[in-house]
N, C-alpha and C positions, 0 to 999 in steps of 0.2 A: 757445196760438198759438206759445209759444217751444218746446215742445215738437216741435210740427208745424214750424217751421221749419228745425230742427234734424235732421230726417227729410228734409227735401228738401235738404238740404246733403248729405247723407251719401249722395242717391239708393242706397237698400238693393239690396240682390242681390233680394230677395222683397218688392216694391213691395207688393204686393196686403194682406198680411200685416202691413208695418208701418202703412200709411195708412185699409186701411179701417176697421179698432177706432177709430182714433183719428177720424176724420172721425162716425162717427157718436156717440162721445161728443161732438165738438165742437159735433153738433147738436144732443145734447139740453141743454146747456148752453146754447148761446145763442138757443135757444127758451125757456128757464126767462130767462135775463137777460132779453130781452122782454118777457116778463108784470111781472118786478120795477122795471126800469127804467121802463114804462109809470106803473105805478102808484104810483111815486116823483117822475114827471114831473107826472103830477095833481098829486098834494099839494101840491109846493113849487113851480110854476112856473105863471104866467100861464096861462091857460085857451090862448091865440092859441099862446103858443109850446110849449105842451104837447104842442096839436094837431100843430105843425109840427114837434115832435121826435119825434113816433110815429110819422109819415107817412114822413119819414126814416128812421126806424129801419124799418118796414115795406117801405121800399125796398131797402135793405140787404139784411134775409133774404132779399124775391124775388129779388135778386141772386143771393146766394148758393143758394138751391135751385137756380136754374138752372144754375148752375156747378154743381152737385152732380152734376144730370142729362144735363147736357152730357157732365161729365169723367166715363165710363165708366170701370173698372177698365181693360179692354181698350187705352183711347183713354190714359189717362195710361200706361202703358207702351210705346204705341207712340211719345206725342207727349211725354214728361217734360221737356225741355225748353217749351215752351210751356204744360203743366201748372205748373212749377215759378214761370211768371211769372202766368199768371193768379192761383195762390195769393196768390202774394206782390204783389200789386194788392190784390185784397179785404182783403188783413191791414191795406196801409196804410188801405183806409178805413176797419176796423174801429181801427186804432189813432186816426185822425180823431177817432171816433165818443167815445175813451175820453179825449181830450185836452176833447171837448166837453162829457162828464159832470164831469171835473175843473174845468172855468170854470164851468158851468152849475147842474148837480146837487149837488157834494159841500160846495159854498160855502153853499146856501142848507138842504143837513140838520145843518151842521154851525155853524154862523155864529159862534159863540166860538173854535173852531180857526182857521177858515178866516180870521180877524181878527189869530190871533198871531202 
């Protein structure tokens, strides 16, 4: 993400070239974090709020695909401006998402760190 944020600071001469490599590792990435966070969310978290963390997370990605399919190559060079804020929405709720593994998630696989 600080990578990708740092490309829409810089808005490149060759938009197409620096965002889309990057957008589709971003999503094979955060399709992988899914399956792993999911199944870390099982283990160590209430059955109620497990559910209610994957359901969240599952809204998330639909989010994000949509913005995927929305934001054409074409459409973020004509609209970069409005491209560069919808990105930077979804980051905040992904960074949300990361503040909520840090209370949530890392306290309870970790519980002698998260104590010290």
């Amino acid at each position: 993400m600080r990578d990708y944020a740092a490309v829409l600071t810089a808005r490149p001469d060759d938009i197409r070239s620096a965002l889309l490599g990057r957008r589709v590792d971003f999503s094979r990435i955060f399709s992988g974090h899914i399956v792993a966070e999911r199944a870390t969310a099982r283990a160590v978290l209430p059955p109620e709020l497990a559910r209610r963390a994957e359901h969240e997370m599952l809204a998330l990605f639909r989010d994000y695909s949509a913005h995927i399919r929305a934001w054409t190559p074409a459409r973020i060079e004509a609209e970069w401006p409005a491209y560069v804020t919808a990105v930077r929405a979804l980051q905040m709720r992904l960074r949300g998402r990361f503040d909520w593994a840090e209370r949530e998630l890392f306290p309870r696989l970790y519980p002698l760190t998260a104590a010290a």
